[in-house]
LUMDONU-625285 format. One record per atom (N, C-alpha, C): residue number from 1; x, z, y. Coordinates in steps of 0.05 Angstrom, whole numbers, plus 5000, padded with zeros to 4 digits. Each point is the difference from the previous one (the first is absolute). Layout:
<atoms>
nr,u,w,v
NUM,X,Z,Y
...
</atoms>
This chain:
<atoms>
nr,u,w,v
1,2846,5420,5310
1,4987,5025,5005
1,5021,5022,5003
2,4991,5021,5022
2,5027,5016,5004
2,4983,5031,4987
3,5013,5003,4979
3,5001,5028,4984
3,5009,5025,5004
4,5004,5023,5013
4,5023,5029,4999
4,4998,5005,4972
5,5019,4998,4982
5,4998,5021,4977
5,5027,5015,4999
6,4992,5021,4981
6,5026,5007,4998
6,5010,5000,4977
7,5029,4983,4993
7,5018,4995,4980
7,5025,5013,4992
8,4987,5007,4972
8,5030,5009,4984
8,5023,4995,5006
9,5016,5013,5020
9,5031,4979,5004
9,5020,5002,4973
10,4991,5007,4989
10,5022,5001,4977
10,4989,4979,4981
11,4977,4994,4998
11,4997,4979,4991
11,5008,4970,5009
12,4989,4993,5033
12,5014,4990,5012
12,5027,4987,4999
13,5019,5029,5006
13,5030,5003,4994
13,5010,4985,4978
14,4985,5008,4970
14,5002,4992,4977
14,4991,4966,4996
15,4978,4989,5009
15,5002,4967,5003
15,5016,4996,5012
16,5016,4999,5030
16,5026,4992,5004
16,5010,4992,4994
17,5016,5026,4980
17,5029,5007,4978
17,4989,4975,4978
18,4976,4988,5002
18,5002,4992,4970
18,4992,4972,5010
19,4991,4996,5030
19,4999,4976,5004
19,5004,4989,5036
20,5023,4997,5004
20,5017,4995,5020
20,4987,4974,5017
21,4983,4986,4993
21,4987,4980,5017
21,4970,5020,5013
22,5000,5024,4994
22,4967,5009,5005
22,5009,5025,5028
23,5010,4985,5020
23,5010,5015,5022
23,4979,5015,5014
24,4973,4996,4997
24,4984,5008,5025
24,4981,5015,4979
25,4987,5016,5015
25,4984,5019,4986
25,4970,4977,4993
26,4993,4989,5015
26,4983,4980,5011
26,5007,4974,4971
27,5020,4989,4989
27,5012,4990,4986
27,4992,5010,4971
28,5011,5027,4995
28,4992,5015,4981
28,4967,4998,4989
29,4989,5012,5024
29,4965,5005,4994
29,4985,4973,4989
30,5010,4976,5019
30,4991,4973,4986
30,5007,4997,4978
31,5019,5010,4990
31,5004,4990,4974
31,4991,5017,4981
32,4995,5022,5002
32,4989,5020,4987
32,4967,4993,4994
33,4985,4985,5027
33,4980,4996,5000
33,4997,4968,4974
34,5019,4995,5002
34,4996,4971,4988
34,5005,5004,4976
35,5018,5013,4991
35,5010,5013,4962
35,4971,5020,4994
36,4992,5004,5007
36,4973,5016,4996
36,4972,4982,5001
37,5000,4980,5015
37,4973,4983,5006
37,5011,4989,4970
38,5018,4989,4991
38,5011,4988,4979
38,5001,5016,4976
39,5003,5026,4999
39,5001,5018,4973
39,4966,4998,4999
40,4984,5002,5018
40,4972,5006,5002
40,4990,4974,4979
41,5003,4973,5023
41,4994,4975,4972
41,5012,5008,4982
42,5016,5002,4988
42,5016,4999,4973
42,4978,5019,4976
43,4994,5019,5020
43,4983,5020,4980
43,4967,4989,5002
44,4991,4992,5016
44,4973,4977,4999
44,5014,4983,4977
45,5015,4985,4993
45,5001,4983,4981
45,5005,5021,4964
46,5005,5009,5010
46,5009,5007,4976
46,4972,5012,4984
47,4984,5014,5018
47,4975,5008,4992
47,4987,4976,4981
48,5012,4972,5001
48,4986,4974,4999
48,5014,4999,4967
49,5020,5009,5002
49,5018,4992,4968
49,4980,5008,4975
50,5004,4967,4984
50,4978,5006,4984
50,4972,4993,5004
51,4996,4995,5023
51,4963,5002,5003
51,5000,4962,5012
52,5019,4991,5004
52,4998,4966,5005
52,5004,4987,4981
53,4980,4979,4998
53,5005,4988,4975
53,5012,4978,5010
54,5005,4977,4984
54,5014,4974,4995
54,4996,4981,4986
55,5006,4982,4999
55,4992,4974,4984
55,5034,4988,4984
56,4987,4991,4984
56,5027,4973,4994
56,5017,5023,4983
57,5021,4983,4986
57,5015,5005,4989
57,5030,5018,5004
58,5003,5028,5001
58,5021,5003,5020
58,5029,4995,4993
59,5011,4997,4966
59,5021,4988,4997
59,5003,4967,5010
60,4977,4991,5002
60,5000,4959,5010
60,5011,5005,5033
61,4987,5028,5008
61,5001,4999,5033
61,5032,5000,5000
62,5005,5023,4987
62,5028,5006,5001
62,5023,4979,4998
63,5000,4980,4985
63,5008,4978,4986
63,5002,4979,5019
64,4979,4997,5012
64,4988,4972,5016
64,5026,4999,5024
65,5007,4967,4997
65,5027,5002,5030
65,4979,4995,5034
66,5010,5024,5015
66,4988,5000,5019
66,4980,4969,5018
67,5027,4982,4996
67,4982,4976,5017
67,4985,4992,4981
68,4998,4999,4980
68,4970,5002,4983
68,4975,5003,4998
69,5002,5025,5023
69,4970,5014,5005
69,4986,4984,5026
70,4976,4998,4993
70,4981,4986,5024
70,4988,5017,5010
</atoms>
């Protein structure tokens, strides 16, 4: 989808300086879009902390050697 907005160049400027693989403005925005779709889950889960329950023993889980588990 093709967008006009208009962008902070100093912000811009400032990803750059701090990350030398993010050459294109176009580069930048994807990734901005994707650290945000991702902070967004992070905060849906967290709403969750506490409210899921569980089963079983959690020091046995802890304990148990991985190829163990079925």
């Amino acid at each position: 989808m093709k967008v006009q907005v208009e962008i902070d160049e100093e912000k811009i400027n400032k990803i750059r300086e701090l990350n030398k693989n993010l050459h294109t403005n176009k580069k930048i925005i994807d990734l901005a879009l994707r650290e945000f779709i991702s902070l967004m889950h992070r905060q849906k889960l967290m709403v969750l902390r506490g409210k899921v329950g569980r089963e079983g023993d959690l020091n046995d889980m802890r304990t148990k050697d991985i190829r163990s588990i079925d």
